[in-house]
Steps between C-alpha positions, in 0.01 A plus 500: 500500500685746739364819615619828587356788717602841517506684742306837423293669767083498444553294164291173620699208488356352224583810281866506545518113493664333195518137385808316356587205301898418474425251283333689195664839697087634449397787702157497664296809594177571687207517270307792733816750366374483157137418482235328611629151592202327390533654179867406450455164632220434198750681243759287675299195431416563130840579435611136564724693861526311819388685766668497855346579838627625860324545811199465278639804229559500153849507352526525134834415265692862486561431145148461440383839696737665266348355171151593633587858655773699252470784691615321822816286302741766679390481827449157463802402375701695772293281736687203359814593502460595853368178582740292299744655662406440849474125428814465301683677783338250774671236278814594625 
């Protein structure tokens, strides 16, 4: 896992952080952006999803924030492609 950390004034860092996996190319975004982490970790943990931690936060699989919050898929997936593109960049 890699991680990323924008850099946008009086955003804590945890906020504007963002995991990444090259290998499965998953995104990974704070829980504490879309709910209540302890909430999505227990959905998280029904649902069979691995959860991921940093600097004792939540990150949760983009593709599964999207599934569980429609009305976020936009801004969600924009995240991703933001991210993937900062990694695949570093690459070369």
């Amino acid at each position: 896992m890699e991680w990323i950390i924008s850099e946008i004034p009086k955003v804590p860092k945890n906020q504007r952080t963002a995991g990444f996996d090259r290998e499965t190319k998953e995104v990974f975004l704070n829980a504490k952006i879309y709910s209540n982490p302890a909430a999505l970790f227990l959905c998280m943990s029904f649902d069979g999803v691995d959860a991921v931690f940093q600097d004792n936060d939540l990150y949760c699989p983009a593709s599964w924030l999207r599934a569980e919050f429609p009305a976020m898929a936009a801004d969600i997936d924009l995240t991703v492609l933001k991210v993937r593109a900062f990694f695949e960049d570093s690459e070369g």
